[in-house]
Structures are given as C-alpha cells and as structure tokens.
N, C-alpha and C positions, 0 to 999 in steps of 0.2 A: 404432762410428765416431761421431765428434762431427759439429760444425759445423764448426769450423774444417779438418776434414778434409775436407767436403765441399765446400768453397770453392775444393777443387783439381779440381772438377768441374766439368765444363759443363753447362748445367742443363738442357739437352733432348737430354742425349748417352748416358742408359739406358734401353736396352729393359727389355720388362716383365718378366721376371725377374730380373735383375739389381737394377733399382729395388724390388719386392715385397721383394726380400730384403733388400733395404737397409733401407726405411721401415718393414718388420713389426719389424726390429730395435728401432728406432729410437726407434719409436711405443709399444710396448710397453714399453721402457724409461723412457718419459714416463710411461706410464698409473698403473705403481707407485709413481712419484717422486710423483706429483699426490695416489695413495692414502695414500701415506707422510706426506704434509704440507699435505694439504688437510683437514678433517674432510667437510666437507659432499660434497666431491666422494667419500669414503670412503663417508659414509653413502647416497649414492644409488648407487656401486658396490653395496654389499652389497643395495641393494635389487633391483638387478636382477642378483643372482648371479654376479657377476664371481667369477672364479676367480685371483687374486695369482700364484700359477703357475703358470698358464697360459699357453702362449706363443699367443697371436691370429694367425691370418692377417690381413693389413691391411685385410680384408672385412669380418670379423667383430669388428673392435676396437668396444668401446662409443661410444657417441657421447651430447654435451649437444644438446638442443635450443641453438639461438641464445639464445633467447628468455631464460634461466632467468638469464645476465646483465644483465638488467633485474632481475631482483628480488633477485639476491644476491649480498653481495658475495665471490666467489673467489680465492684467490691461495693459493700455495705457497710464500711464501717468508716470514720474519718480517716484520711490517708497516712496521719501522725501513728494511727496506733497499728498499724501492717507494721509486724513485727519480720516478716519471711516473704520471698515472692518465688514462689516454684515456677520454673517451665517445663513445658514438656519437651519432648526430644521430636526433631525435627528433623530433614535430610538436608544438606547444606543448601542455602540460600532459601528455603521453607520458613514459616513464618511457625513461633511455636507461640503457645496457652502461656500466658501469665496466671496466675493464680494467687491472689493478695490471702494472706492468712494472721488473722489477729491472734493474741496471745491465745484467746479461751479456744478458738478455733485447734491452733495447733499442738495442743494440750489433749484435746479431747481425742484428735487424730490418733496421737499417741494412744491414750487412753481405748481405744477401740480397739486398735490393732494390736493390744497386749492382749485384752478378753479375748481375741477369737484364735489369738494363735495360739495364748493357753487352753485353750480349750479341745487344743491337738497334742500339744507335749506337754503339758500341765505347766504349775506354777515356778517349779525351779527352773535356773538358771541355767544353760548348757556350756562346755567348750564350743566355740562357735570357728569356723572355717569361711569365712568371705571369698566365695572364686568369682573375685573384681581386684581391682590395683586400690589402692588407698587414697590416691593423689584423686580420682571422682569427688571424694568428698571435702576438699581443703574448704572453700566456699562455702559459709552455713547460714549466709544471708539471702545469697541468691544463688541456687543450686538447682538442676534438673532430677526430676523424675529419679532416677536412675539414682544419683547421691542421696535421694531423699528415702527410698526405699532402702539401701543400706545403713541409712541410721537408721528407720524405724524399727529394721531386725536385728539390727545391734543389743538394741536391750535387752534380748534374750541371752545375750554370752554373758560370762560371767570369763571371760577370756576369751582374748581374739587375736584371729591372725590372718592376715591378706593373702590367697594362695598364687595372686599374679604380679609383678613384677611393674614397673612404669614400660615397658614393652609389652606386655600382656605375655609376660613369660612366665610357667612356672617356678613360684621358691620351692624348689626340688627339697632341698636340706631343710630349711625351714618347714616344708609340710610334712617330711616323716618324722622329723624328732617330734612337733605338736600330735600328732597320729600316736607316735609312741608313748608319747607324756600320759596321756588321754587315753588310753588302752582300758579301762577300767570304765568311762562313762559314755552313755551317747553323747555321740556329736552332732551340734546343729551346722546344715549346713544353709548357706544361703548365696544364690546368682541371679542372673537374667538367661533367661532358657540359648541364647543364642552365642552368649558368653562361655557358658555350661561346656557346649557340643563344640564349639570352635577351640577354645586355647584349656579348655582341661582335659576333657575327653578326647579328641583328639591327638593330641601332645602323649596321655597317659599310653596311647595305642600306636603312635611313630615310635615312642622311645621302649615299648613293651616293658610295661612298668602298669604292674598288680598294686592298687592300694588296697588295705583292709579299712574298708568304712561300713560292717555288715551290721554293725549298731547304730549307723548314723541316721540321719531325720534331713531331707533335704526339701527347701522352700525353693520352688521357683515360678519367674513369667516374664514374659513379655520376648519381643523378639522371635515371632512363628515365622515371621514371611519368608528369610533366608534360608528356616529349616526346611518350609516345605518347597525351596524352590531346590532345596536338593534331597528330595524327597523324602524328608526325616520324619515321619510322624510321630505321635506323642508317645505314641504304645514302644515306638522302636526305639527311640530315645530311652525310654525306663528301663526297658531291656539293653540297650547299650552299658549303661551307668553301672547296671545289679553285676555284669559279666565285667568289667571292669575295675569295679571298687567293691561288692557286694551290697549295692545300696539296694534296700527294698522298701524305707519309706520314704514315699516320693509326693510331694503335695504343689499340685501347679497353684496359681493365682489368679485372677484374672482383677485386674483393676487399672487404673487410668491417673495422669494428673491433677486430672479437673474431679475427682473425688478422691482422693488419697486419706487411707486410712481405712476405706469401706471393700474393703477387697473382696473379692468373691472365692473362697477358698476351696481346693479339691479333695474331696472326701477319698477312702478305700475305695470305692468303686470309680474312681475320676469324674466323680461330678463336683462340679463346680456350684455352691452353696449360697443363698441369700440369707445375712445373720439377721439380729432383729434392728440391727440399727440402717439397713437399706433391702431394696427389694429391688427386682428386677423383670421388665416386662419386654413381651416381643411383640412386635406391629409389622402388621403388612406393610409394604413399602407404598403399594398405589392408594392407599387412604387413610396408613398410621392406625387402621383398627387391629383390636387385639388378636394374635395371631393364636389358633388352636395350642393345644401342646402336641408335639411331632412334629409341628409347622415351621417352615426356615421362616425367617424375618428379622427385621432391624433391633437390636437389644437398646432397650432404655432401662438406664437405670436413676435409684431415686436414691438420697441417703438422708439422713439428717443429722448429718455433721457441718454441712458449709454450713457458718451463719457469716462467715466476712464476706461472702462474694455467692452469688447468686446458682450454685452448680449445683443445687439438693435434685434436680429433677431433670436430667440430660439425654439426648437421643443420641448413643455414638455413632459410629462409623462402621460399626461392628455386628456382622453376621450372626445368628444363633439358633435354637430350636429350646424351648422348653420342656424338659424331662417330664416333670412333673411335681408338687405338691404333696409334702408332707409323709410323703410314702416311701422315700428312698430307703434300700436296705439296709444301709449304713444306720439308721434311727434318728437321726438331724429332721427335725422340723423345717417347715420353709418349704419354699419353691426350690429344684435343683437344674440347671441346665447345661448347654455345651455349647460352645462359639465354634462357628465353622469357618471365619475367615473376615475378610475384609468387604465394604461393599464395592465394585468395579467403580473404579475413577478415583474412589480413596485416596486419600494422602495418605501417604507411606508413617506410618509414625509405631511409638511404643517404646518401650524401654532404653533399650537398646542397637535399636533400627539406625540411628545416627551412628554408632560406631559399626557397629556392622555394614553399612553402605563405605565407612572408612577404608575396613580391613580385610 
C-alpha cells in the first residue's frame, strides 16, 4: 500500500494489528529502498547484520540514531532531484541535521500533515495568527525546522497574519483589528512553545493587555528546555494562555526535522498521538529493549514518509513513557504517549532552542 492510499485513511482509526501489519509492510519496504540507494546507510546496515530478506516485525526494524544526521550527509535519491534541504536548529557553533527531500517526498509531508491536523479542526480553512516574525521564512530552499513548520501550518489559513515583529515585538494594531475582523470565526493559531510564553504571553501580561481569542484553536511545540528551566510546565502554560487570551483549545506537537510532516499530535486529554502513517516505540536505554508501558525510556520513532533519505526509522535523543494503546478516552486509535525531557549529555536542539539560547 502506498501513501496515496493511505490518505483514504483516518489516521487514528487502526487498531494494533491491523496498523503492525500495515506499517511492517511499509517500513520494510523503505528499509531496502534506503539499502538499494543510499551507500552509507547500506554500509552501517551491513554492519549491524541486516538481513535484505528479511521481513522485520515493526519492533525489530533497525533504527539510526538522530544524531548521525549531523554528521552525514544521507539521501536516497540522485542529488539533481533534492528539490528542499531542511536543517534543524542547532545552538551556535552545533552542528545541525541536513535533511535532503525530493519532490514526492515533500509533497506527501505536506499531504500528511493536512490529514491529521484535519482531523482536529476539520477540513475548512481558518483565519490563521502566526506568533513568529515572517522574515524565518524568506529562504524556501534551504530553511530550518522552525520556517518549515510555519509553512506546513500555513495551509490551513485562509488569511494570515505575523503577530511579531523582525524584533520579536508584538504587532499590537495589527493583531486587534485581525482579532476584530475575525470576531465571527475560530482562529487558528500557530507558534513554537517557547516563542508562545516569551514574546506573546509575556508581553500580553507586562503591558496588561486582555485578548479575546476564547474561539481560537492553538498548535504548538518544540522549545521545552527554557520553559522548564524556569519552571513552566505544560499544564501552567495552557492555564497561562486560557487566563490571558481565553484560549481553551490547545494542541501541543511533538515532532523533529529528521521526520517532518509525521508529528505526533496532542489530543483533549494531552496525549500525544501515533497517526497511521508512523508509530512510536520506547527502549530501555541499557539494551534498546522494548520498554513496558508506564516505563521511562528512549522514544524511537518510525514514519513512512522519508523515501529521499534514510529517517523512516530513528532513535531520538528524547525521553518518554508509553501511555498506552488503543484505549485513550479521547477514541483515537493508536499508541498514545508523553515525552519527559531530554536524555542527560543531549544536544540541546528543537525548534526554537536556537533562538531561545539568542534571547
């Protein structure tokens, strides 16, 4: 089964065998495409004994560290047709992810991350509110993380408007009369969690300044480290925003550069969601076995969207516990989880971790 097939899918509507048997297909399919046409990704298959046919349980498929796209460059397809090269965000003088993405690749990205975030505000289009500056995204050739996530949420406005300034200043004027235009529909909103709490929230509560956004839909991620070094957790955060703006839906994210597009999305109850086009698995750190559910350990995740470069099946750098499978009250199918941080010695990274270490 392709993508395009599975587009005829609702993306929290397979139970777990049904989806195993979809994505072991799937996945394995990518694994030999990657071996067939990557060398380097060939060459550390063979070092750790990959078997070519082999059919993997979706347990057992190999996996890259995150890491190892910092230092090399990966892709599967000839170099003519990398149409995009993402990085990720990195702290000054850090070494960031190249990510080579061919047309169909970054087509389908798109394509994914329209199905799962209709699948939260439905299929129209919203007034859309961007709290980031516009100048992140000049670059559409070779852009970070961070611009590339503001276009892929773009597509959902059907009007927009930057709420910060090339200072990261509020457009004060600029965002009441859009608020006021827009009084009549929900508003989507869309930031990086850390951009959020610094130059909006903050600003809206020095200058004691009420917005009415108690219909808006707000997306966010990335950018924990700074909150929680000043002890912001998620819950006080959503509570910050509702007492501020009246925002009451609030939908965090969880995803990376080196899969973009497959995000993990948070439900009403804040869990964070596996759709049907990736899944996500937790490993003990001293032997990468599968960790219980309740159990902290190292989050891998799988997707089957890379086919230009080798990231369908990654170990990040990133903390987590497995909720559980298929049960969540919300009704979403799937595995559902929660990231609890970084692993100690981590490179500092994510969204907006680079500008944040700026400001």
């Amino acid at each position: 089964m392709n993508i395009s097939e599975l587009l005829n899918i609702h993306p929290y509507s397979l139970a777990k065998e049904d989806k195993e048997k979809l994505l072991s297909t799937a996945l394995n399919s990518l694994t030999r495409h990657h071996y067939n046409n990557c060398e380097l990704y060939k060459v550390m298959m063979e070092g750790i004994g990959f078997n070519y046919n082999k059919e993997y349980h979706i347990n057992n498929l190999p996996f890259l560290p995150v890491r190892l796209f910092k230092m090399y460059d990966l892709y599967s397809v000839p170099k003519e047709e990398v149409v995009k090269t993402l990085t990720s965000s990195g702290t000054t003088g850090q070494a960031v992810s190249r990510i080579f993405l061919d047309k169909d690749t970054a087509a389908n990205q798109i394509k994914v991350l329209s199905k799962i975030t209709s699948s939260f505000i439905g299929k129209q289009r919203l007034p859309m509110i961007i709290i980031d500056t516009e100048s992140v995204i000049k670059n559409r050739n070779l852009f970070s993380a961070r611009g590339a996530g503001i276009l892929g949420f773009s597509i959902f406005g059907n009007k927009r408007m930057y709420a910060l300034n090339d200072k990261m200043e509020l457009n004060y004027e600029d965002l009441f009369a859009f608020i006021k235009e827009n009084k009549s529909s929900p508003i989507l909103l869309f930031g990086f969690t850390y951009i959020i709490h610094q130059h909006f929230y903050k600003e809206l509560v020095e200058k004691k300044i009420v917005l009415d956004l108690k219909n808006a839909i707000l997306f966010h991620g990335g950018g924990w480290k700074k909150l929680i070094s000043e002890s912001v957790s998620l819950q006080a955060f959503k509570e910050n925003l509702n007492h501020t703006c009246g925002i009451q839906k609030i939908h965090e994210y969880y995803g990376m550069a080196e899969q973009t597009g497959s995000i993990f999305m948070s439900c009403e109850y804040g869990h964070l969601h596996a759709s049907v086009f990736s899944e996500v698995i937790v490993r003990r750190a001293h032997d990468f076995s599968i960790a219980d559910t309740n159990e902290k350990g190292i989050i891998q995740v799988l997707s089957i969207l890379p086919q230009s470069y080798p990231g369908h099946s990654l170990l990040t750098e990133d903390e987590g516990i497995l909720l559980g499978e298929d049960n969540c009250p919300c009704g979403r199918l799937g595995k559902y989880f929660k990231v609890t941080g970084r692993l100690k010695n981590a490179e500092i990274r994510g969204c907006s971790d680079t500008y944040a270490e700026k400001y």
